[in-house]
C-alpha positions as a printed Julia matrix, in Angstrom:
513×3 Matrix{Float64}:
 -61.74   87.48  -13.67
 -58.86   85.34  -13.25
 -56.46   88.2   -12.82
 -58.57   90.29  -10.97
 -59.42   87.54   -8.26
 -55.77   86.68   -7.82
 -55.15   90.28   -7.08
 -57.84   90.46   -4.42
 -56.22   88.42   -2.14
 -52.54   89.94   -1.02
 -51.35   86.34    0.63
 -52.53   82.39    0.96
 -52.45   81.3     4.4
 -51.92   77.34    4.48
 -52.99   75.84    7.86
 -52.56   72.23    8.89
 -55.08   72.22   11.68
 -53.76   68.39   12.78
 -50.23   69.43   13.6
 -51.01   73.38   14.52
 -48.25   74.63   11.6
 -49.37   77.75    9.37
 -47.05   79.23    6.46
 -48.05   82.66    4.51
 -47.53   82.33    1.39
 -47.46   86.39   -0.59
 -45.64   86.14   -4.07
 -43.18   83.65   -4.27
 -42.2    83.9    -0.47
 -43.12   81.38    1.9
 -42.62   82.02    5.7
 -44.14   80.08    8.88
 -46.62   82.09   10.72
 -46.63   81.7    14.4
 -49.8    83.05   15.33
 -52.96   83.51   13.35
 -54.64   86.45   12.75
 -57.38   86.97   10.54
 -57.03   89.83    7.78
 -60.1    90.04    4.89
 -57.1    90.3     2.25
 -56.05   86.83    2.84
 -56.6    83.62    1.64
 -57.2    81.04    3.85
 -57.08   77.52    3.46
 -56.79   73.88    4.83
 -57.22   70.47    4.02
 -58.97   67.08    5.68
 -56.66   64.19    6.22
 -57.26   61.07    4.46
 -57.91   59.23    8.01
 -60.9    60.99    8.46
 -62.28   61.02    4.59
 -64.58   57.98    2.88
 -63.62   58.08   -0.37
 -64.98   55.8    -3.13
 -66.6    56.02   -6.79
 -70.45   55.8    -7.11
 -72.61   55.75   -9.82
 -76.27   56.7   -10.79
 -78.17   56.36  -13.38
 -78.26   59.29  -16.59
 -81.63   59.62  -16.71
 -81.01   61.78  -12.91
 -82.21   65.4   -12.87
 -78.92   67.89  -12.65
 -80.52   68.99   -9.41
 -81.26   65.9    -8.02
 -77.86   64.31   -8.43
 -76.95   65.28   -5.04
 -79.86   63.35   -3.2
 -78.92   60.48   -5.16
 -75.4    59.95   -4.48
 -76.28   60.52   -0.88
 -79.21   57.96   -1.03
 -76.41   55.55   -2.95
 -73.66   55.87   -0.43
 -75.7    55.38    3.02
 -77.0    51.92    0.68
 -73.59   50.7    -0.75
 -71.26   52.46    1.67
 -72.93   51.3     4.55
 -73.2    54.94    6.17
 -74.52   55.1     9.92
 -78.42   56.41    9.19
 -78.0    58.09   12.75
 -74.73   59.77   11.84
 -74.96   63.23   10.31
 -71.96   63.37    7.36
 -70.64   66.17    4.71
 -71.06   64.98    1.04
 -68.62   66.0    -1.39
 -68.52   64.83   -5.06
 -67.27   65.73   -8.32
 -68.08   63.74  -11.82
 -65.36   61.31  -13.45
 -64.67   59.26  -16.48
 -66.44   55.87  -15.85
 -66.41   52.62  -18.0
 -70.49   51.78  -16.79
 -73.38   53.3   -18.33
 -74.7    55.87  -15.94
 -72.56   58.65  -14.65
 -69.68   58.01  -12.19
 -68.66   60.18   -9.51
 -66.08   60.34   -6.99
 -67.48   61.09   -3.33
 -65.74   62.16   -0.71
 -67.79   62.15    2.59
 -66.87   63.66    6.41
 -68.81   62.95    9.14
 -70.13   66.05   10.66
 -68.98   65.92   14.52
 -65.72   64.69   13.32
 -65.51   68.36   11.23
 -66.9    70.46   14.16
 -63.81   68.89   15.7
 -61.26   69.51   13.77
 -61.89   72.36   12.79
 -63.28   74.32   15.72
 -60.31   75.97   17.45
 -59.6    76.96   13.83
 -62.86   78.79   13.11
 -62.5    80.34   16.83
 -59.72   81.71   15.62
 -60.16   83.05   11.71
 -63.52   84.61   10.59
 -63.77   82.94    7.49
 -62.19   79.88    5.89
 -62.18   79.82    1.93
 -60.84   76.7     1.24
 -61.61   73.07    3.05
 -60.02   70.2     0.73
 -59.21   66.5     0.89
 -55.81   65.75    1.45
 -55.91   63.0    -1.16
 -56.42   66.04   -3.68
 -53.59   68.02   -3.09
 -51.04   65.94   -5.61
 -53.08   67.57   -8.7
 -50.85   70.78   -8.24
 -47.88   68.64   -9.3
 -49.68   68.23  -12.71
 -51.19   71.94  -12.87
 -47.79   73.1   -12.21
 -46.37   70.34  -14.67
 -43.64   69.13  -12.08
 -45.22   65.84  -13.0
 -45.88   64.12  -16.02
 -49.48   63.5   -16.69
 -49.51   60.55  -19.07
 -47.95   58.28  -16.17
 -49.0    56.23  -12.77
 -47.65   57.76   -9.2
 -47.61   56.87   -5.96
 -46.64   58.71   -3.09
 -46.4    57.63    0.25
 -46.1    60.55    2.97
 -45.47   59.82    6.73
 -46.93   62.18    9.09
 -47.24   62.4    13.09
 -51.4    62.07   13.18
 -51.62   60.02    9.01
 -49.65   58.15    6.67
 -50.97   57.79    3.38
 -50.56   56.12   -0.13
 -52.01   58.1    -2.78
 -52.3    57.32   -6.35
 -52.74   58.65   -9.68
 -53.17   58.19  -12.97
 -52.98   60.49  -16.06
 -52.98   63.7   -13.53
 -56.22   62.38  -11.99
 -56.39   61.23   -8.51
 -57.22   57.51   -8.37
 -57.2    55.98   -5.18
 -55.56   56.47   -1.79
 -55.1    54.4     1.23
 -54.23   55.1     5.07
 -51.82   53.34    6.22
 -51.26   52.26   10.25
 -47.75   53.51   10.9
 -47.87   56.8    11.67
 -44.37   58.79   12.43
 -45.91   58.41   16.12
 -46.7    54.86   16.02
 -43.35   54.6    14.24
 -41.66   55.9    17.32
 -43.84   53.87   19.66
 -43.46   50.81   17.87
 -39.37   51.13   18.02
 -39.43   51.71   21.79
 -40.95   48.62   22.02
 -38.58   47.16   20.04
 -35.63   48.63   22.12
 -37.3    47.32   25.16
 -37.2    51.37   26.59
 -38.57   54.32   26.18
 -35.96   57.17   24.47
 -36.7    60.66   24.32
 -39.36   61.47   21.32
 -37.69   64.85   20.11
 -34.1    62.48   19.94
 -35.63   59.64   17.83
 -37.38   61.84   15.37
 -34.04   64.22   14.99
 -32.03   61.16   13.88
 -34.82   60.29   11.78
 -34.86   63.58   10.02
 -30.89   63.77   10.19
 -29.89   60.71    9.15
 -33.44   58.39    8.44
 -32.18   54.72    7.63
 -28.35   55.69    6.89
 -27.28   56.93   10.12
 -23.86   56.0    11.93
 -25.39   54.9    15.21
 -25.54   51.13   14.46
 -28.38   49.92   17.14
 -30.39   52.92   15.62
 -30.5    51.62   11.9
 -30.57   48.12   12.8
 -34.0    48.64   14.37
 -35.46   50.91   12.22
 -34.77   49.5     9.35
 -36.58   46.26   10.52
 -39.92   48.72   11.2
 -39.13   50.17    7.81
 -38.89   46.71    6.55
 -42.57   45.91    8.45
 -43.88   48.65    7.01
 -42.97   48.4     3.38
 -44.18   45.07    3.46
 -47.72   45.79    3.92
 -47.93   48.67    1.85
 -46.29   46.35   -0.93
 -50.33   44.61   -0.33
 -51.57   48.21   -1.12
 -49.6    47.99   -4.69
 -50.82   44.74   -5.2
 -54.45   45.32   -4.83
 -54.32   48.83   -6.59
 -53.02   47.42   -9.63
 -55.46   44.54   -9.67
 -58.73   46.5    -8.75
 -57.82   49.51  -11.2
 -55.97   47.1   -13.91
 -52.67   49.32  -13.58
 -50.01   47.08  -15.54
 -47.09   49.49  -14.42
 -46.63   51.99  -11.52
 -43.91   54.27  -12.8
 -42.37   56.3   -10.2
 -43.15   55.6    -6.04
 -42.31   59.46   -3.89
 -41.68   58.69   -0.5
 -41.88   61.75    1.98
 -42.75   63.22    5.23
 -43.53   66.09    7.51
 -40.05   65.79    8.65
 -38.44   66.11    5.59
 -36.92   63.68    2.91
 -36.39   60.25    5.45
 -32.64   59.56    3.82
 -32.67   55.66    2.43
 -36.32   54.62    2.99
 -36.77   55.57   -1.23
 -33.39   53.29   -2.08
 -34.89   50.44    0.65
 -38.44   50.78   -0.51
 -36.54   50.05   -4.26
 -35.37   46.89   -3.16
 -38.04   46.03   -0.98
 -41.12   46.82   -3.59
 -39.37   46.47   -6.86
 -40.55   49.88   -7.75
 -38.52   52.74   -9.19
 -39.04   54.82   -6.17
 -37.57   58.84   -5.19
 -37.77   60.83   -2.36
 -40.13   63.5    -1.98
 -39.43   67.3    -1.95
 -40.76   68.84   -5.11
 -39.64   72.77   -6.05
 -42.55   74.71   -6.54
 -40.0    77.83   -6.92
 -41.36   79.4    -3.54
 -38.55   81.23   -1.36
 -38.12   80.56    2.12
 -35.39   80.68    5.09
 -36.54   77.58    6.05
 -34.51   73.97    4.5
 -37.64   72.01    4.28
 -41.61   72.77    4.37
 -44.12   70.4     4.65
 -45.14   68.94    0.85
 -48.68   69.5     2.19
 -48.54   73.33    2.63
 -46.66   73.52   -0.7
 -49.08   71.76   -2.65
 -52.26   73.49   -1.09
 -50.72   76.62   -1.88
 -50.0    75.52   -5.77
 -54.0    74.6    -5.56
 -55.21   77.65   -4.5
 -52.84   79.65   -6.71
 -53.94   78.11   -9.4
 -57.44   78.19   -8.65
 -57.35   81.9    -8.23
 -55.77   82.47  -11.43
 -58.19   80.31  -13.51
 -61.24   81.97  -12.04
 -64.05   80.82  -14.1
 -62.37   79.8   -16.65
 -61.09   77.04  -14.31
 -61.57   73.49  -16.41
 -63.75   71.35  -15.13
 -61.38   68.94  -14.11
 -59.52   71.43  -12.15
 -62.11   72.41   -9.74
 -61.75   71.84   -6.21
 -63.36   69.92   -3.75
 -64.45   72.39   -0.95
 -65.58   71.3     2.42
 -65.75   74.65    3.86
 -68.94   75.9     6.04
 -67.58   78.9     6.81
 -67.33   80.81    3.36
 -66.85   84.61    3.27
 -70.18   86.26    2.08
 -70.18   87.22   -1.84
 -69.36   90.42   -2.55
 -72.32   92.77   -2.23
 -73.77   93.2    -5.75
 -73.9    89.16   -5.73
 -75.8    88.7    -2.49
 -80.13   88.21   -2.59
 -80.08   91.37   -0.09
 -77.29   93.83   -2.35
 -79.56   92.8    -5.41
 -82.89   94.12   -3.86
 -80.78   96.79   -2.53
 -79.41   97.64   -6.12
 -82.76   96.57   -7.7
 -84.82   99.36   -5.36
 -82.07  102.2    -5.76
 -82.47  101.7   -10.05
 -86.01  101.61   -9.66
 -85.94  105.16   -7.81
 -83.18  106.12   -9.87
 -84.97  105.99  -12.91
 -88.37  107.36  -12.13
 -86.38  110.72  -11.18
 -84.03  110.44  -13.98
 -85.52  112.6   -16.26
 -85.57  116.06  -14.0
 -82.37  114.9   -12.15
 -80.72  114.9   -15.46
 -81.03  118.91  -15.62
 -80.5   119.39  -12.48
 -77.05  117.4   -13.11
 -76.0   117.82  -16.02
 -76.53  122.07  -15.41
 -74.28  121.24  -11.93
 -71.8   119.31  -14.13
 -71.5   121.97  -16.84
 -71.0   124.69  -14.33
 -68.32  123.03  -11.98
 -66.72  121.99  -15.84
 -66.95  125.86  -16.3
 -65.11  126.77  -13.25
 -62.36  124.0   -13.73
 -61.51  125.34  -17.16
 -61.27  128.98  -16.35
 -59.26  128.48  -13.71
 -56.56  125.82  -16.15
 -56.74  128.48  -18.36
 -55.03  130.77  -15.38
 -52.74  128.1   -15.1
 -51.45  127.81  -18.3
 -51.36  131.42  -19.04
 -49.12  131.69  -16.26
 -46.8   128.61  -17.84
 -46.84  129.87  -21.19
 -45.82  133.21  -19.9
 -43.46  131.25  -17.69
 -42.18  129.2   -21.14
 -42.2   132.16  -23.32
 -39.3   134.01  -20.95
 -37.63  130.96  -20.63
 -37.07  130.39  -24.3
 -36.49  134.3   -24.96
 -33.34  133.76  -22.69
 -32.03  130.87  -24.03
 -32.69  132.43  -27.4
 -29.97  135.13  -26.01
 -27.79  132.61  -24.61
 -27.78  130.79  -27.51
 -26.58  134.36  -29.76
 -23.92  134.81  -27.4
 -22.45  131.4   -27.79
 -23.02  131.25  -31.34
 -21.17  134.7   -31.52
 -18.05  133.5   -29.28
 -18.07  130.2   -31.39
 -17.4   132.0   -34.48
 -14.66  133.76  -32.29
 -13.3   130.82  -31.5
 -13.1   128.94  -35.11
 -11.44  132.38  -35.98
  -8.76  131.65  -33.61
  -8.54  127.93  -34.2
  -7.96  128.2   -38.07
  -5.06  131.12  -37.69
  -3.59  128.66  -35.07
  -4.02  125.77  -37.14
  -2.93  127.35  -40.06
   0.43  128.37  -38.05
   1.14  124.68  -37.25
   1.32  123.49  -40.64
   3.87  125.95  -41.3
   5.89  125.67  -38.88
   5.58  121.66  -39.48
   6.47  122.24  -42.88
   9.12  123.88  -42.17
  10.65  121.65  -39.36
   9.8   118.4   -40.78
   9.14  118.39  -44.88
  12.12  121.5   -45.31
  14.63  120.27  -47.42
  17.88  121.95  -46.47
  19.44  123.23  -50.28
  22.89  122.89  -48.78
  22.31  119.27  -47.79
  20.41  119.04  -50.93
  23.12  119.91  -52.89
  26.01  117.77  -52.23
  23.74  114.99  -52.11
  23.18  115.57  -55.87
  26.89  116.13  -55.9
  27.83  112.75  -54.45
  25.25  110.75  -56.45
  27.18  112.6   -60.05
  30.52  111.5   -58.61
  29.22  107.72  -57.61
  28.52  107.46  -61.56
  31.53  109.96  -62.74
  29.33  112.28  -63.67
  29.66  116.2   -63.71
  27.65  119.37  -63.17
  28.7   122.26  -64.34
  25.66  124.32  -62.96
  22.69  123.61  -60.01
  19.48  125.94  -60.24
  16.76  125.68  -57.14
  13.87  127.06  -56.34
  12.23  126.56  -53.14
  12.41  122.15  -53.62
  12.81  122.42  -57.8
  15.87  121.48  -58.51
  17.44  121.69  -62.34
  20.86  120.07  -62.56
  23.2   120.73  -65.64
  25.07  117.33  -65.95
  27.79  116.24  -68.24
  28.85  113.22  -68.72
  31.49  110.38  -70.64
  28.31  108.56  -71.85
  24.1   108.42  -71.87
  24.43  105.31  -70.0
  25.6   106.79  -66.94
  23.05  109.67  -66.93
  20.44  107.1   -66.98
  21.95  104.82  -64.42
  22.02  107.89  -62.51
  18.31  108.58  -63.03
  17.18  105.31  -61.59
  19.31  105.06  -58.75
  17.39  108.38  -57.11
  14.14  107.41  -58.59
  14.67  104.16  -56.29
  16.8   105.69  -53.18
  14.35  108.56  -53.13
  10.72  108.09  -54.21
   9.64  108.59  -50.8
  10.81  112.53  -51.27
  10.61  113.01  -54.87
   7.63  114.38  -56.2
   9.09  114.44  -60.27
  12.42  113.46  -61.64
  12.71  114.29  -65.73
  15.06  114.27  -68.19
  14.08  116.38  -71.61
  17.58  115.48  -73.58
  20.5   113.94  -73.28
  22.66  114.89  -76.4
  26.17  115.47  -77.84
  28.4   118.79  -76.95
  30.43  119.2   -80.32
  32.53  121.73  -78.66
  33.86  118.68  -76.31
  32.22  115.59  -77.03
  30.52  114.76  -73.54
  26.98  113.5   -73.28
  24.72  116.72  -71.63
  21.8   116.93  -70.67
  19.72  119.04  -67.36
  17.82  117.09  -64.95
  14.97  118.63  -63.42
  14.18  117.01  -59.56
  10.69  118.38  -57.78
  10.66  117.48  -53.86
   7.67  116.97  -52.17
């Protein structure tokens, strides 16, 4: 279902409805929307800010009904919250891992004018809204998409114009979260004060998101950085009571962001200040967009609902989201009360005629299957006949080039055989004249004679005569070594005595290659 679900939807729409910013969100692209328009294939969804949330852990006895749980953490948090009785509010909870007895939940609770409010130009404006969550809630995405180590403790402090907030959590589970007074507005406010004037808003907040704490314009970081310094200060009280009300010994990594964008040197000054191993915030979800920086909020909701959507219902139980939402789209038909009675009355009829609409159908069906088959059969007849000339020609084709190949091989081996004679004869001819008086010169080099040279075609038999054997052999060797490149045989059968003049003769016998 996960898969399927996912695929229903062709984009997330992410709407901040406290600053009036959108982004669509279809693949991995991100772009800002500038006007919204509602479309059923899109997902859309938004979140509450902390300011306006009561968040705190409750717990009720085991012994509860399943179906009764919800009265009771309602009746528990108008008695230990101390909840207006005349106030109408939006309950919210979802079961934790508790050290006391009974079961422990954490409740997140909206009053209900406040969410008419807040929400009203936004439901004017889009049909249906799928997704409602706590702002709080949104850092789980950094452990579903395993930017963020679970087995640690984070913080993260994010400055926007209408809510600043310090969020923590602990082994991927949200923990607890605190709003905190100085707002990017009051930030502004508060430093025009301090100036003694009033500067142009758009100005101050462009340094801030240019430069933050390490800009050039001396008067600018001076003051600043002593609001910064203010600021840090009291949140350092946050810290201090977090770690002694949830026994945190260590708080491993501090993310300091905002709306604006990463506020250059409040991370390395909150360091200092806090003693806290602290980094600014802009995580890569691996979205594309044209635009340098988008709000960490939209990112993360979109991460949420992503993730949500592919889980489906195999979505773990701790990764199910809190949803304020009162304006759901309508299950799909088959799951509403009135599709079931619909579906339930159309089987009933459905069934008592099955029995003669089965004929009736199933003679239709076998007819129209008739029909469809006679006429493929026309079809193919016509391809096969189609086929059958088309591999008759190639068959004739094929004959013709076989024929003119044979032709062709004809010509090829006559030709061939041509140029190994003729490169026989121009290259590996020996030339018997040159032949000849090279044997010559070799006999006189060892004062030998001939007194007759036979050849035929590169055999050569020399008659030689000679003072002694030694110089016949000598003579032997010295070809064998200046010619065994061209000498296919040199032999010798005899050398012996002439009585009729007492030289050493013998007839050497030279094959060329």
């Amino acid at each position: 279902m996960g898969e399927s679900q996912e695929s229903a939807f062709e984009s997330v729409i992410t709407i901040n409805s406290y600053n009036h910013s959108s982004y669509r969100c279809t693949g991995d692209e991100c772009r800002p929307i500038e006007k919204l328009q509602f479309k059923r294939s899109n997902y859309y969804a938004t979140f509450i800010a902390t300011k306006d949330l009561i968040i705190s852990p409750l717990v009720v006895s085991r012994n509860i009904e399943e179906e009764d749980i919800a009265g009771a953490i309602e009746e528990k948090a108008y008695e230990e919250l101390g909840l207006d009785v005349t106030t109408e509010y939006i309950f919210e909870y979802k079961e934790i891992e508790g050290t006391s007895e009974g079961r422990q939940f954490e409740v997140f609770i909206f009053e209900q004018q406040r969410y008419d409010e807040t929400f009203e130009e936004l439901r004017s404006e889009l049909k249906y809204i799928d997704l409602i969550t706590p702002a709080p809630l949104l850092y789980k995405s950094l452990y579903q998409k395993r930017i963020l180590d679970k087995k640690r403790v984070h913080a993260f402090l994010y400055f926007t114009s209408y809510d600043t907030t310090l969020t923590f959590y602990q082994d991927g589970e949200y923990l607890y979260s605190k709003t905190i007074k100085d707002t990017l507005i009051s930030i502004y406010d508060r430093y025009c004060e301090t100036l003694g004037k009033t500067i142009d808003e758009k100005e101050f907040f462009n340094i801030l998101k240019k430069d933050g704490l390490k800009t050039t314009d001396l008067e600018f970081q001076e003051n600043i950085t002593k609001l910064f310094n203010d600021i840090f200060l009291s949140i350092n009280d946050v810290f201090i009571y977090t770690k002694r009300a949830y026994d945190i010994n260590i708080i491993d990594e501090v993310f300091i962001g905002s709306e604006l964008g990463p506020i250059l040197g409040a991370d390395e000054y909150a360091s200092t200040l806090l003693g806290l191993h602290t980094t600014s915030m802009n995580f890569d979800f691996g979205l594309k967009s044209d635009e340098w920086y988008i709000d960490q909020q939209h990112l993360m909701l979109i991460e949420l609902v992503k993730h949500s959507l592919e889980s489906g219902e195999e979505e773990e139980e701790e990764d199910v989201i809190i949803n304020f939402s009162q304006y759901p789209r309508p299950p799909i038909f088959p799951k509403r009360a009135s599709g079931q009675f619909i579906i339930s009355l159309i089987a009933t009829v459905l069934l008592a005629s099955a029995y003669p609409i089965y004929f009736i159908v199933a003679s239709y069906v076998l007819d129209v299957r008739n029909y469809q088959l006679k006429k493929e059969e026309g079809d193919l007849n016509k391809e096969v006949t189609k086929y059958r000339n088309l591999i008759a020609r190639k068959i004739s084709e094929f004959k013709k080039v076989d024929t003119e190949r044979k032709n062709l091989k004809k010509i090829y081996i006559g030709k061939e055989k041509t140029l190994i004679s003729v490169y026989n004869k121009k290259i590996r001819y020996h030339l018997k004249s040159n032949q000849m008086a090279i044997f010559a010169t070799e006999l006189s080099n060892f004062g030998l004679m001939s007194d007759e040279m036979i050849s035929r075609d590169d055999n050569y038999s020399i008659s030689i005569l000679g003072k002694n054997d030694q110089n016949i052999t000598n003579l032997i060797k010295d070809i064998t070594n200046k010619y065994s490149d061209d000498i296919k045989r040199i032999d010798i059968n005899d050398i012996y005595i002439d009585g009729n003049s007492s030289m050493y003769r013998g007839v050497l016998k030279v094959d060329l290659k």
